[in-house]
N, C-alpha and C positions, 0 to 999 in steps of 0.2 A: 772902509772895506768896499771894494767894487764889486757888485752883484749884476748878473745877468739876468734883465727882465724882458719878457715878452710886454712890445706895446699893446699885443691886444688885447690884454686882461690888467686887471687892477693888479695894483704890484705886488700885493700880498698874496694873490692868485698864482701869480706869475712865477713868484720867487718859488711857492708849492710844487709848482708845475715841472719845472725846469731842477728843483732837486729830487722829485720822484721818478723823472725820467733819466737821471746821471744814476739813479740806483738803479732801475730798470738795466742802464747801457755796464754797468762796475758785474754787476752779474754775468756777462755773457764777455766781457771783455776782460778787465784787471779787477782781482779784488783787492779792493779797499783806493781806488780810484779816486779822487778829490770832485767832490759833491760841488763846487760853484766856483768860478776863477776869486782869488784874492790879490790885492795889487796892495802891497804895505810901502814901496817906493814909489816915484818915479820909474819911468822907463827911458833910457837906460837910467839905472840907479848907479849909487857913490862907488860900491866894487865895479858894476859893470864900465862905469866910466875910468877908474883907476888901474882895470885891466886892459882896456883898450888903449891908453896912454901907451902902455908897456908894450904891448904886440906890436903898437907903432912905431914903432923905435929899430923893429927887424922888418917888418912887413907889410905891405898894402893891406890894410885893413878898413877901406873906406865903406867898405859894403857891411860891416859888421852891424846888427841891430844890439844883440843885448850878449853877455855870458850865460850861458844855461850851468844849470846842477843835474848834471842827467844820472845823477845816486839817488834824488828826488825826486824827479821827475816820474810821473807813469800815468797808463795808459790815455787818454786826450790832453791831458795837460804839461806844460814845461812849466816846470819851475825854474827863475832865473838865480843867478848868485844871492842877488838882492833879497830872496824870500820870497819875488813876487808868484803866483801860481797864475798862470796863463792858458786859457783854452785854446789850443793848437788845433786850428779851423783848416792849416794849410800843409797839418801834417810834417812837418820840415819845407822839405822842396818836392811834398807831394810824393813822400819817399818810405811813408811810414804807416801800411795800413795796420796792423794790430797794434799801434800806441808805442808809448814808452814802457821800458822792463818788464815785456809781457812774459811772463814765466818759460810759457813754452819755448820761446825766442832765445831765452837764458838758459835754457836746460840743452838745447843743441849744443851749447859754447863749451858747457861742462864736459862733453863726449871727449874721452881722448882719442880720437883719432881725429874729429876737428881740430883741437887744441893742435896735434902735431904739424896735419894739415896749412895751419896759418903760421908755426913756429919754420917751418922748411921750405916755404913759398914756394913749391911746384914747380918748374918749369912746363907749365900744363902741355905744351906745342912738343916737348920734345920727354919729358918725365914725367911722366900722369901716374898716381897709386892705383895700385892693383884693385882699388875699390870704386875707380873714377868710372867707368864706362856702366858698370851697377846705379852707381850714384845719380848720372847724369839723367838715365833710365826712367828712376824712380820721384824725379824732382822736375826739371825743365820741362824732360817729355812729359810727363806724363799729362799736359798741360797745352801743349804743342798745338798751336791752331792746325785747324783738320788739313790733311792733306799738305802739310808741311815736314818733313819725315826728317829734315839736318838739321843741324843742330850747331852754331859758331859760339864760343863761349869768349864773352869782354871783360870790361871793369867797369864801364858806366855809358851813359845813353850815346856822349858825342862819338867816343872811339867806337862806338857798336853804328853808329851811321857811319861814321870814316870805311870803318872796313868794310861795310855793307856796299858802300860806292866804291871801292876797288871791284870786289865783285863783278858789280856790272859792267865794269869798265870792261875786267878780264874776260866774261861773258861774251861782250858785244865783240872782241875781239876774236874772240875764238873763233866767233858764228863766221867774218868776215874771212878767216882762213879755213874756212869748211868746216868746222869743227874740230881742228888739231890746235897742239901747243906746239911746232915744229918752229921756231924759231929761226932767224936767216941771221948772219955776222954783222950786216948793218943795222938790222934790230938791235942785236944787243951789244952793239956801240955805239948806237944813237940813244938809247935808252940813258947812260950811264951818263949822258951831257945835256939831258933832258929837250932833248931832239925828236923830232920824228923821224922814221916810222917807231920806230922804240918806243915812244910815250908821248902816244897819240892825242891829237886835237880831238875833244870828247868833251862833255857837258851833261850835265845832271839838272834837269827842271826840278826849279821849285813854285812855293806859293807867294802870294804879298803876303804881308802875317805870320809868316810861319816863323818856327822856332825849333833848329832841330841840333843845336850844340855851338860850342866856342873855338873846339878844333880848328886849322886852316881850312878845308875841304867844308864841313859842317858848317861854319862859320859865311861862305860862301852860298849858304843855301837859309840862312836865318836873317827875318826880314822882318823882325818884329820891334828892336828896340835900337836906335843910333848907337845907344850908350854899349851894345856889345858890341860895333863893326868900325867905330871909328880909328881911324891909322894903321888900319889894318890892312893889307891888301888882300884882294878877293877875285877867283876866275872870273871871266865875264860869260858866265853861266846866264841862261834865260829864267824869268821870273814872269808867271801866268796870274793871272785877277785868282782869288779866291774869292766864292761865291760873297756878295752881301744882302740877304735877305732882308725883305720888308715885314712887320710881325704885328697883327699875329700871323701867325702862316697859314691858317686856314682861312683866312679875307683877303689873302693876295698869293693865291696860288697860281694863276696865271702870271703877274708879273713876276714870279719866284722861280716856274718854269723856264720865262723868257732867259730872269739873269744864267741858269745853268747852262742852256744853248748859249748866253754871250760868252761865257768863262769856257768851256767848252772849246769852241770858235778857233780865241785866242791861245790854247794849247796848241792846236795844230797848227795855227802861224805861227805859233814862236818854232815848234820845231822844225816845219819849215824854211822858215826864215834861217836858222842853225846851223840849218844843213848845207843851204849855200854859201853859209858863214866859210866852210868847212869844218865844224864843231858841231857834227850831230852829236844827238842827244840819245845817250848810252838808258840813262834811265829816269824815272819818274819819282819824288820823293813827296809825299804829303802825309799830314796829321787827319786821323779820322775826326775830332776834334781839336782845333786848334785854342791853345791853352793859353803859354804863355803872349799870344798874340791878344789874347781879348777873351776867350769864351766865343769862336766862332766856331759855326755847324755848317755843314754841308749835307745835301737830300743825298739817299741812296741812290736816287738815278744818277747822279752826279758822279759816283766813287763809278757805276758799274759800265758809263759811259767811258770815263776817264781811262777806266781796264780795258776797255776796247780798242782806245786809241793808243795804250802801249802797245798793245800786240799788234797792230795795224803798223805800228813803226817800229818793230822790232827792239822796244825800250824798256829795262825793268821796271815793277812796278811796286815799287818801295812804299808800306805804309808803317809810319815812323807811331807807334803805340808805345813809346817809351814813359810818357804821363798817364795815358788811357788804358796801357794794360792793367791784369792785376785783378781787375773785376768791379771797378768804381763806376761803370754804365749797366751793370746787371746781367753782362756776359765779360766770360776770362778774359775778350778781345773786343775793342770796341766794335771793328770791320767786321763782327759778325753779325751784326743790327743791319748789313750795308746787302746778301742775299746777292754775293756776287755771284757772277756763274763759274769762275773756279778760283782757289787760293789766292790770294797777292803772292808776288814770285819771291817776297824777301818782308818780315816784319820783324821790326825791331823792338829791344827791351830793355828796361834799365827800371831804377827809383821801385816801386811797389813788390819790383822783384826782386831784391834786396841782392842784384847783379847784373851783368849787362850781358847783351848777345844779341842773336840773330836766329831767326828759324827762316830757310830758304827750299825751295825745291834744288833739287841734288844738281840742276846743272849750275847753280848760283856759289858752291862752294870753291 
């Protein structure tokens, strides 16, 4: 049996410690919650390896770690097919703040009007239930970072930035025809052959590091790992330094300074630079923390700088909180640690909110 100890106490301390605080956390989270991981296999074990045989045989499965029992499964821990109980430190993909089978989670599912809800798939854009505009109300909004009042409803983090960047594309366009949608005939048949004027030379800044989906468009703006971008073709969109700090941060606060003026800097050349491309840059996309790139941070003068030089370039100003929302930095939204001086014009959501979307100011819809 595999037991979790703390090295800084004697193990028998240890082992004490760490099951009087799993009964402390089974109280306020799942009762009857598994008090220590137990590992009785391998990982992957003989089901989990004889089912991934099997999936292989219709499907890319290379990414697969283990089979989970999610009957068994509850609150921090996954139990695999194999029996094994695993402490789930990453939550899924980060996607699971009250655990597995947390009752209240389960008692929503019971409701029948959910239950029909999921049986009739909605066409939410064109047949919404008489209950959808209450619902939305009393759930998304009522949560809605300040001074964000719309509200875009998705399916998960990448298509909630996809559609977040049309927005600003439509946006930025708008502005350029004064603010109308009046549309001209070679518009909208140069659009249809993916021509300009129809479907403009336009660009969305991202970070190095950053991670904001797998989408085409998304995909274009995620700078974190070869293994999602390779063979793929991608806009030739600009890509700005993300700060890298020297730590601890309070012994190198002037060199920390200095890197924010460098990354800084380099924003404004690249959209510069863009512009004469003919590919300005519609809008701005960054992670208040970036996650799947490393666990990298950026100071608040950095976010509240960066907000200046959107509206300085007339660019939206996208912060992608689809990992950070939810409440895992000790506010609903991470950018609100950041003491900007007014909203980001578009923040996005997925994983913790157990659905995807977008809160924008109303001319971003």
């Amino acid at each position: 049996m595999y037991r979790i100890q703390d090295a800084a106490r004697p193990a028998a301390t240890a082992a004490k410690h760490f099951v009087n605080g799993s009964q402390r956390m089974a109280s306020t989270l799942v009762l009857g919650e598994y008090t220590t991981p137990v590992v009785k296999a391998e990982v992957p074990g003989p089901k989990s390896k004889k089912l991934l045989a099997e999936l292989s045989e219709f499907q890319q499965s290379g990414s697969v770690q283990l089979f989970a029992d999610y009957n068994k499964s509850l609150g921090n821990y996954l139990v695999d097919v194999d029996g094994n109980v695993l402490l789930d430190v990453y939550t899924q993909i980060s996607s699971m703040p009250l655990g597995y089978n947390h009752p209240d989670m389960l008692k929503v599912l019971e409701n029948d009007e959910n239950k029909r809800a999921v049986v009739n798939r909605p066409a939410l854009g064109v047949f919404p239930a008489g209950d959808w505009p209450a619902k939305l109300r009393n759930t998304l909004m009522s949560v809605a970072p300040k001074g964000l009042n719309s509200l875009t409803t998705m399916m998960c983090g990448s298509c909630s930035n996809e559609n977040a960047y049309k927005n600003m594309f439509m946006k930025y366009m708008r502005d350029k025809r004064g603010g109308t949608s009046d549309f001209t005939d070679l518009e909208k048949e140069s659009c249809m052959i993916n021509m300009p004027p129809g479907a403009p030379k336009l660009s969305i800044m991202s970070f190095s590091g950053s991670f904001h989906g797998r989408t085409l468009g998304a995909l274009s703006t995620t700078h974190s790992k070869y293994v999602h971008k390779l063979d793929v073709p991608a806009f030739d969109w600009p890509i700005a330094r993300f700060p890298v700090y020297k730590y601890p941060l309070h012994e190198n606060l002037a060199e920390n300074e200095k890197e924010d003026e460098r990354c800084l800097a380099d924003v404004e050349e690249l959209i510069e630079k863009w512009e004469k491309k003919g590919c300005p840059v519609a809008g701005i996309i960054i992670e208040p923390i970036q996650s799947e790139g490393g666990d990298n941070h950026a100071s608040p003068y950095f976010f509240q700088k960066l907000q200046k030089i959107a509206k300085k370039y007339n660019a939206g100003y996208l912060i992608d909180e689809v990992q950070t929302g939810g409440g895992p930095t000790g506010k609903m939204w991470c950018h609100e640690h950041f003491d900007l001086e007014s909203p980001p014009d578009i923040v996005t959501f997925s994983k913790k909110m157990q659905t995807g979307g977008y809160y924008s100011k109303p001319e971003f819809l």
